[in-house]
C-alpha positions in Angstrom: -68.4 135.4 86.6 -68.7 131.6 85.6 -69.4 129.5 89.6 -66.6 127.2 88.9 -63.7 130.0 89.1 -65.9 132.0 91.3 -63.6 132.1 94.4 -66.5 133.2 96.6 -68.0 130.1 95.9 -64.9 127.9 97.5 -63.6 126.9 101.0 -61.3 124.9 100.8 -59.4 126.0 98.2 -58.5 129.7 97.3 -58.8 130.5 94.0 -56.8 134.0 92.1 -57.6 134.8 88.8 -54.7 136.2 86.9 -54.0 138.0 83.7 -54.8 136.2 80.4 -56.5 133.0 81.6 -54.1 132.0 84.3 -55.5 131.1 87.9 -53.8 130.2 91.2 -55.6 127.8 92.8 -54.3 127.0 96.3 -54.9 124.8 98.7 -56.4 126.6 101.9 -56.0 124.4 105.0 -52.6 125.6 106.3 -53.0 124.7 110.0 -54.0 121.5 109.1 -50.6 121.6 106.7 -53.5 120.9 103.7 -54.4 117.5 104.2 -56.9 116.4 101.6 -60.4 116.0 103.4 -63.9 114.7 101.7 -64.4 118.8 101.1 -61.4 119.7 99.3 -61.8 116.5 96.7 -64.7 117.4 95.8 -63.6 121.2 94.8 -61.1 120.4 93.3 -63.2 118.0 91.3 -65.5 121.2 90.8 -63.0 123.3 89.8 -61.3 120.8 87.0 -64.1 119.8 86.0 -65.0 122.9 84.6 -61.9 124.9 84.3 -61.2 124.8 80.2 -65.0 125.9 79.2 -64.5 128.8 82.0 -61.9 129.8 79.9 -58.8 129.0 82.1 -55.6 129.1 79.9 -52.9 127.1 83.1 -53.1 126.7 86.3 -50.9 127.5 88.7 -51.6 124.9 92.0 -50.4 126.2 95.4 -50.4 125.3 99.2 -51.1 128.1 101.4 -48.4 128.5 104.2 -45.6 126.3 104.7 -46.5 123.0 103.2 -47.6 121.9 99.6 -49.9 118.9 101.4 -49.5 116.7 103.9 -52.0 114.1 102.1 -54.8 112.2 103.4 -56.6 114.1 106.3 -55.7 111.2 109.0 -57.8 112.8 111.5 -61.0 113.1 109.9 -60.3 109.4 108.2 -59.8 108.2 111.8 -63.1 110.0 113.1 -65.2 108.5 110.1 -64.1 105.1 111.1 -65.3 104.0 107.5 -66.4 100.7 106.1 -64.3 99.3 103.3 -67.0 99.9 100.9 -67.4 104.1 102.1 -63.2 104.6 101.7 -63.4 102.5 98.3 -65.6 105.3 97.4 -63.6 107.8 98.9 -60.4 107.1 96.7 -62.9 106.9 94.3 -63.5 110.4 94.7 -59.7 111.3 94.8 -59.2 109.4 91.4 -62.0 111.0 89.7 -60.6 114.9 91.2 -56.5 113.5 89.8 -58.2 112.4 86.7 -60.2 115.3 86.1 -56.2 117.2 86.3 -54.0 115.4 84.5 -56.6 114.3 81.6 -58.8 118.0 81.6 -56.5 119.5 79.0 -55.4 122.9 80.8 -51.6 122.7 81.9 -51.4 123.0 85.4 -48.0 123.8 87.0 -47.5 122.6 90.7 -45.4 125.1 93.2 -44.2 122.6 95.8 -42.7 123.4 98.8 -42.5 121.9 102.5 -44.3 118.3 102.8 -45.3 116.7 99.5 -46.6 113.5 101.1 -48.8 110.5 100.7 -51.8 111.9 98.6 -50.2 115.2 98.8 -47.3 113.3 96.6 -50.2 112.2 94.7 -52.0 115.1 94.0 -48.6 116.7 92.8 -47.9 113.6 90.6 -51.7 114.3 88.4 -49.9 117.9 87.4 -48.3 118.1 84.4 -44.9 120.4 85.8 -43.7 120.5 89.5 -41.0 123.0 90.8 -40.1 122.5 94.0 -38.0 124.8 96.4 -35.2 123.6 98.9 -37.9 123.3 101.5 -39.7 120.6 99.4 -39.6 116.5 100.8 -41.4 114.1 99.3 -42.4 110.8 100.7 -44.7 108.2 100.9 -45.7 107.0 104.7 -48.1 104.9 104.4 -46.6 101.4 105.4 -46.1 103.0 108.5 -49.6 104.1 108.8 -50.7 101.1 108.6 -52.9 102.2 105.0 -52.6 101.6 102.0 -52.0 104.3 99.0 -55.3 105.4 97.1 -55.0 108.0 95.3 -52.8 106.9 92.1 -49.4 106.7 93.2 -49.3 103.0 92.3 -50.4 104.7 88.7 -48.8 108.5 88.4 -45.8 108.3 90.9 -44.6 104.4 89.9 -44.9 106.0 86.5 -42.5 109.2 87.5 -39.9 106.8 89.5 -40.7 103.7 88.7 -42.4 100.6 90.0 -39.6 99.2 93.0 -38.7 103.0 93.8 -42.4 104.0 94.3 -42.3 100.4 96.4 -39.5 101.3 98.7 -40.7 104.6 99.3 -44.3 103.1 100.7 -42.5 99.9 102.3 -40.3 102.5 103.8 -41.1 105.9 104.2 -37.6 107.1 102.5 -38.2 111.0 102.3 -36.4 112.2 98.9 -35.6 115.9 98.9 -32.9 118.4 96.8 -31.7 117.3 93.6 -31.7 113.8 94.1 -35.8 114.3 94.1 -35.4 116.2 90.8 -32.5 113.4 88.9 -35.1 110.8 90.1 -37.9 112.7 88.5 -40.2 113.6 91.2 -39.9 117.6 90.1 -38.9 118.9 86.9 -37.7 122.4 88.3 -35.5 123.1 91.7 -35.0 126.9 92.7 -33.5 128.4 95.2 -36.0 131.1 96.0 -40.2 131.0 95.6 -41.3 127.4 93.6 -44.6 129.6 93.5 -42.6 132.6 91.4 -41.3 129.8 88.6 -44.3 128.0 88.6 -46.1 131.7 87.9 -43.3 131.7 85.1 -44.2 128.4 83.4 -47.7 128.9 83.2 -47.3 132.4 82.2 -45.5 131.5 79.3 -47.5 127.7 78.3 -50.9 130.1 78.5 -50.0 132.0 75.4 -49.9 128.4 73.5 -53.0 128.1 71.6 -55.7 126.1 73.4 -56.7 123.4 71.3 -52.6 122.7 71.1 -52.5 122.9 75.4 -55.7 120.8 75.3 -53.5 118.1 73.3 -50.2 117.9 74.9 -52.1 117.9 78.2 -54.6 115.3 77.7 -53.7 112.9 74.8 -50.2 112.0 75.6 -51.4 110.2 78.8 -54.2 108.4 76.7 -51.8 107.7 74.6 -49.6 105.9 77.4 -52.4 103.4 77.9 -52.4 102.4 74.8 -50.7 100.2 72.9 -47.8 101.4 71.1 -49.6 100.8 67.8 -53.0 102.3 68.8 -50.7 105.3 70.5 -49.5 105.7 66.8 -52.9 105.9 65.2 -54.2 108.4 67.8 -51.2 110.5 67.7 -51.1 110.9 63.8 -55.5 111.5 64.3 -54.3 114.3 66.9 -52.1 116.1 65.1 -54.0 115.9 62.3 -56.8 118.0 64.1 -54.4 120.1 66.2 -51.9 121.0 63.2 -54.1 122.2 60.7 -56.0 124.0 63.4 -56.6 127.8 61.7 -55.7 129.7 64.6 -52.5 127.9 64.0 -51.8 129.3 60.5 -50.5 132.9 61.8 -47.5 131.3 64.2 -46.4 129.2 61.1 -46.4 132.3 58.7 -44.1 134.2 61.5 -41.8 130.7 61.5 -41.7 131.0 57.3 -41.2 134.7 57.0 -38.4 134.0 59.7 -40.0 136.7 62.0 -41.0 134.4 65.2 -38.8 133.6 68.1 -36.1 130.7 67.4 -35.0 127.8 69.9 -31.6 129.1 71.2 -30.0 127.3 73.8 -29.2 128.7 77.1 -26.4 131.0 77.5 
């Protein structure tokens, strides 16, 4: 078995291989409610740095007991008693593990539940779905921590919300939860029962997408968003150039033609 989804080979995080190139990759501090420490940034940098070429088809990401992530690991922040230059380098860390997510190309599918706070909010903001459950809050503390965000959520969650929402929620610590979380577009999917059982759902069904098409939506489009709108254009027509006449891709439009793959109905 390839190291990187080797699950003997983590501690902080627990990783389950599925069927067909789905993983669940869980975060595996519950008694510390899975604050992100030094340790689990750098796995998950491991682990999504080398998930596609290990063959992983989505990821599923997870919190082990009864919260999603708490965020930074205030404890251990407050023991290292850091200089500005060693936390510089620690966010540094964080935004190369988020950037490694949402720019790696393999969909990964976030089951939220409980506290989805300050870098924990982060972390769930460099996935490309959330669900969330009716246990699920999100917030953003830090003003009254006395810190300062550092893990993207001036960049990802200013992005979902927009700039003066993602302001208020650090100026203030408003906690957003049930739909008004969803309408605001902090999570894409609310269920009533297991966010873990939909998310398993979603990446079920986005793993038997062709790779090369997953590797696309889930890496160029947020290029794309830095660019400007004409480069966007350019790179988007290159893209789908490569990704449309891709021969793997030649079979699924055949079953469209000879009217013999699924169609888009709408929910009944």
């Amino acid at each position: 078995m390839n190291d990187v989804v080797n699950p003997d080979t983590y501690e902080s995080l627990a990783i389950s291989p599925r069927e067909n190139g789905l993983y669940v990759v869980s975060l595996n501090r519950p008694t510390k409610r899975n604050a992100l420490n030094v340790a689990t940034i750098e796995e998950l940098i491991r682990f999504f740095s080398g998930a596609r070429m290990a063959g992983v088809r989505a990821v599923v990401l997870a919190g082990e007991g009864d919260h999603f992530c708490a965020g930074l690991d205030l404890v251990e922040h407050w023991k290292a008693d850091r200089s500005a230059d060693d936390f510089m380098h620690v966010c540094l860390r964080w935004h190369e593990a988020f950037n490694k997510m949402e720019y790696g190309g393999v969909p990964i599918i976030a089951a939220l539940k409980g506290a989805v706070v300050g870098g924990g909010l982060e972390l769930a903001s460099a996935a490309h779905i959330r669900v969330m459950d009716g246990s699920t809050y999100f917030a953003l503390p830090e003003g009254q921590r006395g810190i300062f965000t550092g893990g993207g959520a001036t960049i990802r969650v200013s992005d979902m919300i927009g700039k003066y929402r993602m302001i208020d929620m650090v100026l203030t610590g408003r906690v957003y939860q049930g739909q008004e979380a969803v309408d605001l577009g902090l999570a894409q999917y609310m269920v009533e029962g297991s966010s873990l059982d939909k998310a398993m759902e979603i990446a079920a069904k986005v793993a038997q997408n062709l790779p090369l098409t997953n590797f696309a939506i889930c890496s160029a489009v947020s290029h794309m968003k830095n660019m400007s709108g004409l480069d966007a254009a350019y790179a988007e027509a290159f893209v789908g150039g490569i990704v449309n006449t891709q021969p793997d891709a030649r079979a699924r439009l055949e079953a469209f033609a000879n009217k013999t793959a699924a169609r888009v109905r709408p929910n009944t």
